[in-house]
Every structure is written in C-alpha cells, then in structure tokens.
mmCIF file of the protein (N, C-alpha, C, O) and its ligand, coordinates in Angstrom:
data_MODEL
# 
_entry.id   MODEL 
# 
loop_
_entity.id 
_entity.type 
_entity.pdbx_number_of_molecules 
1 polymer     1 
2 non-polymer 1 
# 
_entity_poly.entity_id                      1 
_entity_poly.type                           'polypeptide(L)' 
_entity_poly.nstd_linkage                   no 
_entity_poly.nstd_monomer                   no 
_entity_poly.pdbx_seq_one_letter_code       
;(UNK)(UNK)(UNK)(UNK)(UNK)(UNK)(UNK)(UNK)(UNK)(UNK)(UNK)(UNK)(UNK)(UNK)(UNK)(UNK)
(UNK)(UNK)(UNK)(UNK)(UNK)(UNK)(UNK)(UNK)(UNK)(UNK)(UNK)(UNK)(UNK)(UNK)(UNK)(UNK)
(UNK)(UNK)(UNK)(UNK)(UNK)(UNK)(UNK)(UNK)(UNK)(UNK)(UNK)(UNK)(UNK)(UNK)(UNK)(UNK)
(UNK)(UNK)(UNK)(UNK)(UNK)
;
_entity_poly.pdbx_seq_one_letter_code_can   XXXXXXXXXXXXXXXXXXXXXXXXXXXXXXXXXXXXXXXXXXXXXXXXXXXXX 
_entity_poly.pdbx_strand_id                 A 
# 
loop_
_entity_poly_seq.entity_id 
_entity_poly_seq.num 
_entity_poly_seq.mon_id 
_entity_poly_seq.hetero 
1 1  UNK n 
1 2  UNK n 
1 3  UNK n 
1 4  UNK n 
1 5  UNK n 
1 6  UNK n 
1 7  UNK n 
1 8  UNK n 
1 9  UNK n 
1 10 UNK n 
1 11 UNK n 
1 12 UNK n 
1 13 UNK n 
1 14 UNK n 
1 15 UNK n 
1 16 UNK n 
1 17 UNK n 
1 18 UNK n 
1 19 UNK n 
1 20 UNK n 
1 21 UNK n 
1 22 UNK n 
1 23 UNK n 
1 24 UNK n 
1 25 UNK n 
1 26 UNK n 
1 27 UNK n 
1 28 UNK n 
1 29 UNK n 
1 30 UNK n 
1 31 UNK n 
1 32 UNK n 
1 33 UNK n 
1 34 UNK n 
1 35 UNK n 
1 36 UNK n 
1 37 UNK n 
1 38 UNK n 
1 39 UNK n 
1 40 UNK n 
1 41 UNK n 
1 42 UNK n 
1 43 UNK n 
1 44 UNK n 
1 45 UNK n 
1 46 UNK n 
1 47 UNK n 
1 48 UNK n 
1 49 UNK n 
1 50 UNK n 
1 51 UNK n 
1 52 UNK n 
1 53 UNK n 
# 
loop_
_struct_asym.id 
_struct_asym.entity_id 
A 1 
B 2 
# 
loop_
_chem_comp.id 
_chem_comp.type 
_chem_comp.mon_nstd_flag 
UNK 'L-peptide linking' . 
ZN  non-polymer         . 
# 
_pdbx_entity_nonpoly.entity_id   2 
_pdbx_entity_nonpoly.name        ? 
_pdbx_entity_nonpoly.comp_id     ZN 
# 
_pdbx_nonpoly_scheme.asym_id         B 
_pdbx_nonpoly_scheme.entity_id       2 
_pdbx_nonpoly_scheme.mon_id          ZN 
_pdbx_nonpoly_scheme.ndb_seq_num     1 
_pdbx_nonpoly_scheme.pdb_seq_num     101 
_pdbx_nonpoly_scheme.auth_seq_num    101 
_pdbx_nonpoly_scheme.pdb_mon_id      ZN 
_pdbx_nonpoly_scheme.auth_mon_id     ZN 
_pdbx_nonpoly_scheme.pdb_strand_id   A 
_pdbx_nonpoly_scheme.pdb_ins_code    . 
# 
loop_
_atom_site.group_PDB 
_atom_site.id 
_atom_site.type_symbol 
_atom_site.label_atom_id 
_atom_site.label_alt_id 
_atom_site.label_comp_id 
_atom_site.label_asym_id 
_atom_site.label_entity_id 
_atom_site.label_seq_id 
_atom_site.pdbx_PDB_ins_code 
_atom_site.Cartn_x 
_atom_site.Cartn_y 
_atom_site.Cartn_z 
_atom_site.occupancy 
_atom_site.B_iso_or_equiv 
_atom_site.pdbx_formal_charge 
_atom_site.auth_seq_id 
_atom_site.auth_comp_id 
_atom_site.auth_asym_id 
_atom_site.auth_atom_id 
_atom_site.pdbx_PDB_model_num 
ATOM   1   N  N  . UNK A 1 1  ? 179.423 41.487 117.215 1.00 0.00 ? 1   UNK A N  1 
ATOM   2   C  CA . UNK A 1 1  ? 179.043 42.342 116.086 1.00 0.00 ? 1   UNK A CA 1 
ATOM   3   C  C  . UNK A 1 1  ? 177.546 42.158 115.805 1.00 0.00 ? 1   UNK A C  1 
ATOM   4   O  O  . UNK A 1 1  ? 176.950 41.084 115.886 1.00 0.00 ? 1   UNK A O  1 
ATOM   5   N  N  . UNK A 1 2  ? 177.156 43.026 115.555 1.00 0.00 ? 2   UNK A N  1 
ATOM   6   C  CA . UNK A 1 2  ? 175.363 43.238 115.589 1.00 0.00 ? 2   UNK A CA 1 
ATOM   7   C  C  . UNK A 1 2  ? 175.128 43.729 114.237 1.00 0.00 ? 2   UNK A C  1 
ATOM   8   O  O  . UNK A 1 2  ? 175.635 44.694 113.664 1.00 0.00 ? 2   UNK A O  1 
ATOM   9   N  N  . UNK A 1 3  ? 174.015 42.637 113.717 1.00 0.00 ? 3   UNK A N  1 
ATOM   10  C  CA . UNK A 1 3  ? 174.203 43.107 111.998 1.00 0.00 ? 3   UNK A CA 1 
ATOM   11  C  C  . UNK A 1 3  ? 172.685 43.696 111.583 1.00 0.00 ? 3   UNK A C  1 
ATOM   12  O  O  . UNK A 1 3  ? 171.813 43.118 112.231 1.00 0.00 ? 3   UNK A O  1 
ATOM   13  N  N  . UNK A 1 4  ? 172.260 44.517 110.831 1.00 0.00 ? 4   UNK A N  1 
ATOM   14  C  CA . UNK A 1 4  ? 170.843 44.557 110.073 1.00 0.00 ? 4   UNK A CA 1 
ATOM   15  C  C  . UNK A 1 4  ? 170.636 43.479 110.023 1.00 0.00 ? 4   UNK A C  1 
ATOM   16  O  O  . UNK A 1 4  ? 171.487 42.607 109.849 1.00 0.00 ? 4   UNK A O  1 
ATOM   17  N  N  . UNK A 1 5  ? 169.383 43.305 110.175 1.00 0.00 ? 5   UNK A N  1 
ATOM   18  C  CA . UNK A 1 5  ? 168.532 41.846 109.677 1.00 0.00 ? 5   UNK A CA 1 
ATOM   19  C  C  . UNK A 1 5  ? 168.203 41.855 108.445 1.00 0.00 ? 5   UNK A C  1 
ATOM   20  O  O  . UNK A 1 5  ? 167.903 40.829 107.834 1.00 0.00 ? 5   UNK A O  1 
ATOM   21  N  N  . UNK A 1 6  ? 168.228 43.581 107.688 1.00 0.00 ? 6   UNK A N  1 
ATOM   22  C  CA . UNK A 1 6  ? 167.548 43.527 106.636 1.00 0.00 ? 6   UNK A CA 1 
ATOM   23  C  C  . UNK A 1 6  ? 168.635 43.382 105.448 1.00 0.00 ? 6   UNK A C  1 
ATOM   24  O  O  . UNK A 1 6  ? 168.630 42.648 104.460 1.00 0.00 ? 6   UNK A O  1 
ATOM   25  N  N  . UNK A 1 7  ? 169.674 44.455 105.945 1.00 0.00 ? 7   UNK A N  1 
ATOM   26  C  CA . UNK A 1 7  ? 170.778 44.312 104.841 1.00 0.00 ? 7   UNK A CA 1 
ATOM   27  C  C  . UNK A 1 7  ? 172.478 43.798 105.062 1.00 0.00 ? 7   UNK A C  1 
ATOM   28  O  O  . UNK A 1 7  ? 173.507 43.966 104.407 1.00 0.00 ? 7   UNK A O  1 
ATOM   29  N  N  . UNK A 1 8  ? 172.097 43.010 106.501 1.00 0.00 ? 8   UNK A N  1 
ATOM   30  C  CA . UNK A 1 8  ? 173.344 43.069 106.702 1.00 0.00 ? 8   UNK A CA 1 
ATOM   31  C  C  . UNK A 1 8  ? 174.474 43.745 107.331 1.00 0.00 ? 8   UNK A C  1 
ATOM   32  O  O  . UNK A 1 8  ? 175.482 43.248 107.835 1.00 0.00 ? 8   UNK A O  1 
ATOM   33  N  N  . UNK A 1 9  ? 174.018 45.352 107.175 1.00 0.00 ? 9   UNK A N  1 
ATOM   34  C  CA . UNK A 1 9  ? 175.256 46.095 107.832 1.00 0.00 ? 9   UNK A CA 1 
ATOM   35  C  C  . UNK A 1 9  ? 175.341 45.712 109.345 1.00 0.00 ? 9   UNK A C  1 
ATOM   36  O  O  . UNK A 1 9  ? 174.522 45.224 110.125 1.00 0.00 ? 9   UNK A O  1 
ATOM   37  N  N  . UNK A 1 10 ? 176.900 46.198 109.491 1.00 0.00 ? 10  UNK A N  1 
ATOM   38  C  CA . UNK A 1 10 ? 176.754 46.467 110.592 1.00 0.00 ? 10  UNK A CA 1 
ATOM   39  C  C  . UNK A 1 10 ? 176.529 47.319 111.378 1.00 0.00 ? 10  UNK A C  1 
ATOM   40  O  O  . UNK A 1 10 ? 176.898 48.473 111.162 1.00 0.00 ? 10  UNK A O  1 
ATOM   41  N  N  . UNK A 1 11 ? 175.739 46.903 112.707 1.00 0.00 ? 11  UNK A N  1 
ATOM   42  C  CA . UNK A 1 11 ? 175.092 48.173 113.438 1.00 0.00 ? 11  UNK A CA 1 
ATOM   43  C  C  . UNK A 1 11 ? 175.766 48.797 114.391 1.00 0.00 ? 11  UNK A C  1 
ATOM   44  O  O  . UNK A 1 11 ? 175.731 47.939 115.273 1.00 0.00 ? 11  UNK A O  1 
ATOM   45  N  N  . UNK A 1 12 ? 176.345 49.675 114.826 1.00 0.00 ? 12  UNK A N  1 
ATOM   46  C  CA . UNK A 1 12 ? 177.328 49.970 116.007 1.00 0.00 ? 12  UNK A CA 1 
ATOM   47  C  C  . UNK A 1 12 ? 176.142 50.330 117.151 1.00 0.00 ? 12  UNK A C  1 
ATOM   48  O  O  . UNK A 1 12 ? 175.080 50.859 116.826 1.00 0.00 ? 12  UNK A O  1 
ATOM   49  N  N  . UNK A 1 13 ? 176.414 50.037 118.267 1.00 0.00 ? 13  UNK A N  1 
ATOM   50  C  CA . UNK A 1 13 ? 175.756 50.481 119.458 1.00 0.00 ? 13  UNK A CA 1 
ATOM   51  C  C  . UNK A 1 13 ? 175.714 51.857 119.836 1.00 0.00 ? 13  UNK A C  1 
ATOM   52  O  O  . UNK A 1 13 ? 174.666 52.383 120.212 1.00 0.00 ? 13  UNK A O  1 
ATOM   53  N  N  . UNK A 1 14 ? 176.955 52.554 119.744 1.00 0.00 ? 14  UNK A N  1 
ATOM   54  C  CA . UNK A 1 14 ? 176.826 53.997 119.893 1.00 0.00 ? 14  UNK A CA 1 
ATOM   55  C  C  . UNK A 1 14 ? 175.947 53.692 121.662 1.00 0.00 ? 14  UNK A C  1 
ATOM   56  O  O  . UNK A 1 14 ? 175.805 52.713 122.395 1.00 0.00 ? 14  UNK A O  1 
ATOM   57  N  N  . UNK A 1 15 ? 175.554 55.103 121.706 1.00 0.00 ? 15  UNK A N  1 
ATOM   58  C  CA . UNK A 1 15 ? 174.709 55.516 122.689 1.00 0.00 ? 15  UNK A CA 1 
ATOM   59  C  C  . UNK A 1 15 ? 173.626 54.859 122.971 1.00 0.00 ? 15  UNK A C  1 
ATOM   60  O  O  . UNK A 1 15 ? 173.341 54.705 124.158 1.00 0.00 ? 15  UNK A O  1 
ATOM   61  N  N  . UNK A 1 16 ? 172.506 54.151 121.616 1.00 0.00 ? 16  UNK A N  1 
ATOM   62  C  CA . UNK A 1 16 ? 171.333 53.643 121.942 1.00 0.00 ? 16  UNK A CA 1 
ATOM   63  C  C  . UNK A 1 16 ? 170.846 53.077 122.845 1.00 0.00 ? 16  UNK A C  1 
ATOM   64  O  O  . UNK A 1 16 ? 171.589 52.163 123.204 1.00 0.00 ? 16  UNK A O  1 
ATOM   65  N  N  . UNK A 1 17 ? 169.745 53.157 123.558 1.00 0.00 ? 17  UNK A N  1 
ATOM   66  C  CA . UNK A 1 17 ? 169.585 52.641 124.458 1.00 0.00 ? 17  UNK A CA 1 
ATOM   67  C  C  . UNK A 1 17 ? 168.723 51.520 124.338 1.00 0.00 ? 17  UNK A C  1 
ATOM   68  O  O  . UNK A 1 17 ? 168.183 51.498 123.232 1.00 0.00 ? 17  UNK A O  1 
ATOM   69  N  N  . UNK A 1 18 ? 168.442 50.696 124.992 1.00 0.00 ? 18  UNK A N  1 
ATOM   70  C  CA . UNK A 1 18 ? 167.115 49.132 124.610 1.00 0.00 ? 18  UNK A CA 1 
ATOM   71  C  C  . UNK A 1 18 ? 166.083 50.095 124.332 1.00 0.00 ? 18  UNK A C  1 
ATOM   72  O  O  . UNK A 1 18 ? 166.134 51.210 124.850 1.00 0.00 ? 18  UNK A O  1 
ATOM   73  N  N  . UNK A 1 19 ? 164.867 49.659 123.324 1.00 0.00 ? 19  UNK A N  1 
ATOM   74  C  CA . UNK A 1 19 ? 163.856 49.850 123.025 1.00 0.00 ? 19  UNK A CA 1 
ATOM   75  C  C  . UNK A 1 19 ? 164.165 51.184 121.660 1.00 0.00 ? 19  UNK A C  1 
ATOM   76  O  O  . UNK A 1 19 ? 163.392 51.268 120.705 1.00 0.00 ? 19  UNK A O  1 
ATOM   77  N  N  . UNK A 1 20 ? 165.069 51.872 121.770 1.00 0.00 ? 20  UNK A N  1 
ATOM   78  C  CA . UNK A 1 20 ? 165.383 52.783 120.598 1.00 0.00 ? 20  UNK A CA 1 
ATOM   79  C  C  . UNK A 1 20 ? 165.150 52.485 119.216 1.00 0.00 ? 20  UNK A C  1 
ATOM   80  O  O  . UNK A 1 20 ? 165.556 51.476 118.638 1.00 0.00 ? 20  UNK A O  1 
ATOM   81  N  N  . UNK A 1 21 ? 164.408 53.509 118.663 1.00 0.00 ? 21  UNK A N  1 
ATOM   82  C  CA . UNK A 1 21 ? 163.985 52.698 117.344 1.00 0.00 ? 21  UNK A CA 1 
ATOM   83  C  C  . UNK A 1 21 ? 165.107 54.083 116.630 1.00 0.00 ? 21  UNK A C  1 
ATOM   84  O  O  . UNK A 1 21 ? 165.326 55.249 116.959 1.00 0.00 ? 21  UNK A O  1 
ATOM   85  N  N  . UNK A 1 22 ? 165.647 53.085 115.419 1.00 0.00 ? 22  UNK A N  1 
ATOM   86  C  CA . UNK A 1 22 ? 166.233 53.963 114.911 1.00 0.00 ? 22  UNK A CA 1 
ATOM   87  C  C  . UNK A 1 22 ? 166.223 52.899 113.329 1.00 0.00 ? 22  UNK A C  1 
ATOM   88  O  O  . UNK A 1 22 ? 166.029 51.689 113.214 1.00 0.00 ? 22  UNK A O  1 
ATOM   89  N  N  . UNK A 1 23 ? 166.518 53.955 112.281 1.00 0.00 ? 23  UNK A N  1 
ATOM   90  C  CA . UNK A 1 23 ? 166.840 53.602 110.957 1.00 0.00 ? 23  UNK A CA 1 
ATOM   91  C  C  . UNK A 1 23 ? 168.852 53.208 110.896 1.00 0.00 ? 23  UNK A C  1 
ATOM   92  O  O  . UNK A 1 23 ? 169.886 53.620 111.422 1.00 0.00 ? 23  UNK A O  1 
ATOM   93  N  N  . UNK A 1 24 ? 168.359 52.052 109.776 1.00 0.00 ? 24  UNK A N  1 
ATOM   94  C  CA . UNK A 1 24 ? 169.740 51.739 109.905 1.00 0.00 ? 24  UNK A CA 1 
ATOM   95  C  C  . UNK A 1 24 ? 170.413 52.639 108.458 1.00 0.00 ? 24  UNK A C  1 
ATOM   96  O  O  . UNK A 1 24 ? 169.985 53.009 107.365 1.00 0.00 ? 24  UNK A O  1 
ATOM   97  N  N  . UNK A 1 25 ? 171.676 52.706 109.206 1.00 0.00 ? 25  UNK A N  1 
ATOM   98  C  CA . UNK A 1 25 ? 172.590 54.165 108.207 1.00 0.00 ? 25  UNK A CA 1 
ATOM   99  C  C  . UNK A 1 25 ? 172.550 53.046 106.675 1.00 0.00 ? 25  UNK A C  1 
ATOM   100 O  O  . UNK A 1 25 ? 171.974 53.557 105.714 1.00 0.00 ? 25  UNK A O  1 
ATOM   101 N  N  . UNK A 1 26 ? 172.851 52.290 106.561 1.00 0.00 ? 26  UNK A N  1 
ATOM   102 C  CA . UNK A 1 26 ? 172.933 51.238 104.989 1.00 0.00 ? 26  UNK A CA 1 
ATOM   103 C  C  . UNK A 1 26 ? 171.797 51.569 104.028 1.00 0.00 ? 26  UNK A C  1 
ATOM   104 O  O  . UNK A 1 26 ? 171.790 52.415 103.134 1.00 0.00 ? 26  UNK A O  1 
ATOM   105 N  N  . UNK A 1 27 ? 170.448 50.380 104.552 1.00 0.00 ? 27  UNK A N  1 
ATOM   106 C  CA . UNK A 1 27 ? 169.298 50.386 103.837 1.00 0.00 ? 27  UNK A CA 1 
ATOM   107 C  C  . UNK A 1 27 ? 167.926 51.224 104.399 1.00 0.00 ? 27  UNK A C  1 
ATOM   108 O  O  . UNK A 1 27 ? 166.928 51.153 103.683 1.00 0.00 ? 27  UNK A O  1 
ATOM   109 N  N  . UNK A 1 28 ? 167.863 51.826 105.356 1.00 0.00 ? 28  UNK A N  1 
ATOM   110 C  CA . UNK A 1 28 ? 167.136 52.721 105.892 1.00 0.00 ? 28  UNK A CA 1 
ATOM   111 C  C  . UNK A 1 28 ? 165.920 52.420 106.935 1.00 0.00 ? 28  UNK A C  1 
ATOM   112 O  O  . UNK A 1 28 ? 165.071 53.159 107.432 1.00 0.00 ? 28  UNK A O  1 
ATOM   113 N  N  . UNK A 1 29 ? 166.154 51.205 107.043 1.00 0.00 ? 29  UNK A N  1 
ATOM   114 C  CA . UNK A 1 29 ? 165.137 50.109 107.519 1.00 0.00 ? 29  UNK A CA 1 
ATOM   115 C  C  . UNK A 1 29 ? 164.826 51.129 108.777 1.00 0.00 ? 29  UNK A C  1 
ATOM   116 O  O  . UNK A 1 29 ? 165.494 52.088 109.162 1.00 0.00 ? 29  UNK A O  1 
ATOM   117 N  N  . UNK A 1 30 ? 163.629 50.617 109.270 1.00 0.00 ? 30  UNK A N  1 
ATOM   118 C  CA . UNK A 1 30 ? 163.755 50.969 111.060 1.00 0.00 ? 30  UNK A CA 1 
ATOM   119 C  C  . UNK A 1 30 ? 164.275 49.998 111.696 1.00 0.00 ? 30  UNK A C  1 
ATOM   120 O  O  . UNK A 1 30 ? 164.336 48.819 111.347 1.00 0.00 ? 30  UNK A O  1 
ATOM   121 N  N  . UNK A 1 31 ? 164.675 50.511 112.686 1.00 0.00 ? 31  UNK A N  1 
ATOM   122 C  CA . UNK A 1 31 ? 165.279 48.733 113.551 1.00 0.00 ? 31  UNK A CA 1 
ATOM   123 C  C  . UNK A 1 31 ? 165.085 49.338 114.897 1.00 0.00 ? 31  UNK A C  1 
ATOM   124 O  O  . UNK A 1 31 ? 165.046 50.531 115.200 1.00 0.00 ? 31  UNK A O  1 
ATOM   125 N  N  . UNK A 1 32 ? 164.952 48.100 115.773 1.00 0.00 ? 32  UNK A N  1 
ATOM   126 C  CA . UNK A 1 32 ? 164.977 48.522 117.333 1.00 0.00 ? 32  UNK A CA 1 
ATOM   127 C  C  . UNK A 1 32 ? 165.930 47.669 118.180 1.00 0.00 ? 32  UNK A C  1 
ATOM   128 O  O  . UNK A 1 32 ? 166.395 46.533 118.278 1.00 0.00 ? 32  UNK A O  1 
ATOM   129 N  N  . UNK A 1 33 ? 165.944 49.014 118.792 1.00 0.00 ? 33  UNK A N  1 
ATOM   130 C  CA . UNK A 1 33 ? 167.008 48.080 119.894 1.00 0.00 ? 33  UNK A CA 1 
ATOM   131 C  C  . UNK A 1 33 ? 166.494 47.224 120.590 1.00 0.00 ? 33  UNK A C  1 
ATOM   132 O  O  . UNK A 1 33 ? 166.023 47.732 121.608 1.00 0.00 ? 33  UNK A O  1 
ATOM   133 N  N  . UNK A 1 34 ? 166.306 45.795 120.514 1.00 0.00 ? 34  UNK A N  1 
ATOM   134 C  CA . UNK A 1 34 ? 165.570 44.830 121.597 1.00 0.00 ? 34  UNK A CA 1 
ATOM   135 C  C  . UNK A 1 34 ? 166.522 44.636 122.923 1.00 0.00 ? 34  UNK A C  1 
ATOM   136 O  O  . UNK A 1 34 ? 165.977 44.575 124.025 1.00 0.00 ? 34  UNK A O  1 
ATOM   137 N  N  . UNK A 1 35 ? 167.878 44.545 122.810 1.00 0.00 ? 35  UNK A N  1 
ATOM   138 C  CA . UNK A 1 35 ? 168.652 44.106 123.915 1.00 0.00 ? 35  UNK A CA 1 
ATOM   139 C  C  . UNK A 1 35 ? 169.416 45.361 124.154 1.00 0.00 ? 35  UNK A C  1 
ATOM   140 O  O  . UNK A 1 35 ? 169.498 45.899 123.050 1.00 0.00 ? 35  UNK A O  1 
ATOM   141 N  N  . UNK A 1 36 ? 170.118 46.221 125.193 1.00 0.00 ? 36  UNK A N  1 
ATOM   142 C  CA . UNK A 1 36 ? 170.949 47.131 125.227 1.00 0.00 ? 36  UNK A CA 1 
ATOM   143 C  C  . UNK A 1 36 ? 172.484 45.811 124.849 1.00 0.00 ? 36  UNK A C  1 
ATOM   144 O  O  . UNK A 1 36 ? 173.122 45.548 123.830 1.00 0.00 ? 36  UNK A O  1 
ATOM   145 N  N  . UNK A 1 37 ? 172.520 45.367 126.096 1.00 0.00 ? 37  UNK A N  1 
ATOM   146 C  CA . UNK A 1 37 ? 173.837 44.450 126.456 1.00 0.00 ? 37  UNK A CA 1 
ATOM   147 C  C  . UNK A 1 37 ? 173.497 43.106 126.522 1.00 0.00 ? 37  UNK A C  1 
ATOM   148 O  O  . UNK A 1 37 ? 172.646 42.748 127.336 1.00 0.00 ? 37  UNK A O  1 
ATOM   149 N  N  . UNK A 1 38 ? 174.093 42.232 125.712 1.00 0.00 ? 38  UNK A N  1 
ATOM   150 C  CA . UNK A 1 38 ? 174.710 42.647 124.286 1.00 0.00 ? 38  UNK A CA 1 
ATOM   151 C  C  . UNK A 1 38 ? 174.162 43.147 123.186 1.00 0.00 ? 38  UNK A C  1 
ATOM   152 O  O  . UNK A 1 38 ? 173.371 42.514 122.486 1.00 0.00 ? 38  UNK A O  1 
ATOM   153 N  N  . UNK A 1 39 ? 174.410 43.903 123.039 1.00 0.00 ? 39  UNK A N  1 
ATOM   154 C  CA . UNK A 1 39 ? 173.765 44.965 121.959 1.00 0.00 ? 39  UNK A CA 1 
ATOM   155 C  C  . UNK A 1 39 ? 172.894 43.780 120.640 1.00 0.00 ? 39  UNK A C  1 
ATOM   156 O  O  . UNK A 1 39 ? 173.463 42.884 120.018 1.00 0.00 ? 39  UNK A O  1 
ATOM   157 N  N  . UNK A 1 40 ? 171.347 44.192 120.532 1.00 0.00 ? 40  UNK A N  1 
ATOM   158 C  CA . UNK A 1 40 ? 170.803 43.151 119.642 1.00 0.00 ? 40  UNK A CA 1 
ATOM   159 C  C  . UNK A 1 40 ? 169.733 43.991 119.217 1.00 0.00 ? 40  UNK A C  1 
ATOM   160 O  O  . UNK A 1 40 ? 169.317 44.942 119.879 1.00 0.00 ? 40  UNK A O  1 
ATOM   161 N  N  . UNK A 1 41 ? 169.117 43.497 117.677 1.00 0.00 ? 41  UNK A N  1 
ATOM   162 C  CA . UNK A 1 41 ? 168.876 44.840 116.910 1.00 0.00 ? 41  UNK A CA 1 
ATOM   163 C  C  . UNK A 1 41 ? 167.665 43.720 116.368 1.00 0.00 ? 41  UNK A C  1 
ATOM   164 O  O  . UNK A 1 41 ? 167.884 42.537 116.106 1.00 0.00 ? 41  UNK A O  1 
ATOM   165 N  N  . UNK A 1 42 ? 166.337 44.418 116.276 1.00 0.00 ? 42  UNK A N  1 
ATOM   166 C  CA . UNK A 1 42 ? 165.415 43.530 115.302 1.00 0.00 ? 42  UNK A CA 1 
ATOM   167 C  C  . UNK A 1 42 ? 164.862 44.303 114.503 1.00 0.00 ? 42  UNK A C  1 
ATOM   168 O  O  . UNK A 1 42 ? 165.006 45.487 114.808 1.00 0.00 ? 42  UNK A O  1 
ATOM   169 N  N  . UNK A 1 43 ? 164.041 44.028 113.222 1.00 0.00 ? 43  UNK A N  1 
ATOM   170 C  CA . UNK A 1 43 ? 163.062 44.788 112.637 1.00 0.00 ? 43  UNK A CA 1 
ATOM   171 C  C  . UNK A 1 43 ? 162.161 45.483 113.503 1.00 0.00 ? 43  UNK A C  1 
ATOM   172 O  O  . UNK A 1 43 ? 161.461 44.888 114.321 1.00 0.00 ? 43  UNK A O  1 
ATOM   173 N  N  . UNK A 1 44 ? 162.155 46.573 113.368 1.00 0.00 ? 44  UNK A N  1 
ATOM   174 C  CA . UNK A 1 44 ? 161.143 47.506 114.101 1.00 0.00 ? 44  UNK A CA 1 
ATOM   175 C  C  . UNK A 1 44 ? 159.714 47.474 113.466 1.00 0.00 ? 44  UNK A C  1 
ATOM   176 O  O  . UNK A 1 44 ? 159.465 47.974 112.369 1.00 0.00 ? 44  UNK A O  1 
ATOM   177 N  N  . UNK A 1 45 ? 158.656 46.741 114.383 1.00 0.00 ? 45  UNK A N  1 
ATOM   178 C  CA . UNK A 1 45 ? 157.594 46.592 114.136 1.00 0.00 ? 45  UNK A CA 1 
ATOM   179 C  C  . UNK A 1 45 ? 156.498 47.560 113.487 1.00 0.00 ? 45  UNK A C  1 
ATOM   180 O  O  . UNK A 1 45 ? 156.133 48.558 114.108 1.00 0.00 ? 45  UNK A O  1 
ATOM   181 N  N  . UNK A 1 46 ? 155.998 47.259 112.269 1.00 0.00 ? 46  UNK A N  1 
ATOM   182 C  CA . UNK A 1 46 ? 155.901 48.540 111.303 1.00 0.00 ? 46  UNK A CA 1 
ATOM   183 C  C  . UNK A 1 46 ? 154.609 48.859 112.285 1.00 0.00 ? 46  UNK A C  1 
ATOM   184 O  O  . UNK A 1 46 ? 154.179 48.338 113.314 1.00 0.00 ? 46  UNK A O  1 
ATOM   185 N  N  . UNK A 1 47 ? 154.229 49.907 111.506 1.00 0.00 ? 47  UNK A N  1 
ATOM   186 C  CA . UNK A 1 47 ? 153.110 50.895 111.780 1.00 0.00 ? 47  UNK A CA 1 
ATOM   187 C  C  . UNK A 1 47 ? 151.687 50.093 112.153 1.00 0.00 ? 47  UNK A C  1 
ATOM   188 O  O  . UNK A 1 47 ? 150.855 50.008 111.250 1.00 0.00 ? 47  UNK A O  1 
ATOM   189 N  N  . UNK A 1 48 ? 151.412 49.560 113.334 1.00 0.00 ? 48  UNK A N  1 
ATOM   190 C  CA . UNK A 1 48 ? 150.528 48.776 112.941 1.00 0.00 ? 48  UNK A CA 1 
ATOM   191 C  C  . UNK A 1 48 ? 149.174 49.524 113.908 1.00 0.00 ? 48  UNK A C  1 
ATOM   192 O  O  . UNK A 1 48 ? 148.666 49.214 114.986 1.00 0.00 ? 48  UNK A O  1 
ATOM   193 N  N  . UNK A 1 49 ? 148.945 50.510 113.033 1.00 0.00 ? 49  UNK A N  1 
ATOM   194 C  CA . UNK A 1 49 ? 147.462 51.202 112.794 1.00 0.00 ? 49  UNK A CA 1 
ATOM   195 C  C  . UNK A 1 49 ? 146.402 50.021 112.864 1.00 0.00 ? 49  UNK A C  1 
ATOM   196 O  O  . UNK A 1 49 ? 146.253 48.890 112.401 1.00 0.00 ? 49  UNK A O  1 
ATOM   197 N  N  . UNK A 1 50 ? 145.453 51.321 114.084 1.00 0.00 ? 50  UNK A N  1 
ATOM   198 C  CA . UNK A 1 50 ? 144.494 50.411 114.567 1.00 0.00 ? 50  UNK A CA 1 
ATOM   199 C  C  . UNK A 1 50 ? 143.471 50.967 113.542 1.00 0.00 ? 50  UNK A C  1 
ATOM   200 O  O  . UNK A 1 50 ? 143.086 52.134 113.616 1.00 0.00 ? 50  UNK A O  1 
ATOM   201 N  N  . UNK A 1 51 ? 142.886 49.810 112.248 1.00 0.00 ? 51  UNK A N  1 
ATOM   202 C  CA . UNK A 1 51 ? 142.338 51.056 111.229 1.00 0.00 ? 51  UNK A CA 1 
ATOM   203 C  C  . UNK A 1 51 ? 140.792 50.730 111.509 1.00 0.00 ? 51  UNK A C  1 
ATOM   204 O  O  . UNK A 1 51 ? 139.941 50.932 110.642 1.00 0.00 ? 51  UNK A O  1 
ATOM   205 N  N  . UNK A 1 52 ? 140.439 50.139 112.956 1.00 0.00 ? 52  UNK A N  1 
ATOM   206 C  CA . UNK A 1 52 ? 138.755 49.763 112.953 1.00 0.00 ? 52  UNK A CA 1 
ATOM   207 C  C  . UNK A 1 52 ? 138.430 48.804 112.491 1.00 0.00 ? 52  UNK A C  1 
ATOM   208 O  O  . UNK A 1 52 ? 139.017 48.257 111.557 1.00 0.00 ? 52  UNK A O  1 
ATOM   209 N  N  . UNK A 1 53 ? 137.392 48.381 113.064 1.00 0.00 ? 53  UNK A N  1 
ATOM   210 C  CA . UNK A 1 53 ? 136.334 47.626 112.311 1.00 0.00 ? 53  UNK A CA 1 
ATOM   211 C  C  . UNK A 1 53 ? 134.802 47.729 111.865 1.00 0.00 ? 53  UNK A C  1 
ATOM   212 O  O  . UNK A 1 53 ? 134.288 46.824 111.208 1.00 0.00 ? 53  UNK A O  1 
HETATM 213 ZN ZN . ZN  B 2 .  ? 170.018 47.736 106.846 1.00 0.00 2 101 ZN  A ZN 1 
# 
C-alpha cells in the first residue's frame, strides 16, 4: 500500500507510470511517481524556477 507523504491517503497505482507527476485525489499535493514496481510515490519537487542572478 502506497500512502501520500503529505496526507496520508492512499495512493492507488492505476496506470501511472515511474516519473508521472500527478496530484493526489485527498489533499491535492503534487506527487511523483519515483518507483513504477513497487509502486512508490514522493513529494513532487516544487517549481524550482531558475529566477537569475
Ligand atoms: Zn495527499
């Protein structure tokens, strides 16, 4: 069972494939698929804008 990191739910695998970024259906988080098999889910690395220097 593969849970949000953020809220807990659980995440079903469905179709996703590794690297899929998707929002989780609970708290809306982004999450990514890091592993296909066994299905493993991390915070999806926010927006990290290259804002210059
Ligand atoms: Zn969540």
């Amino acid at each position: 069972m593969t849970q949000c990191p953020e809220c807990e739910a659980v995440v079903q695998k469905g179709d996703k494939i590794e690297g899929e970024i998707f929002s989780c259906p609970e708290c809306g988080v982004e999450l990514e698929v890091t592993v296909a098999e066994p299905f493993a889910v991390a915070l999806a690395p926010q927006e990290a804008e290259d804002w210059g220097e």
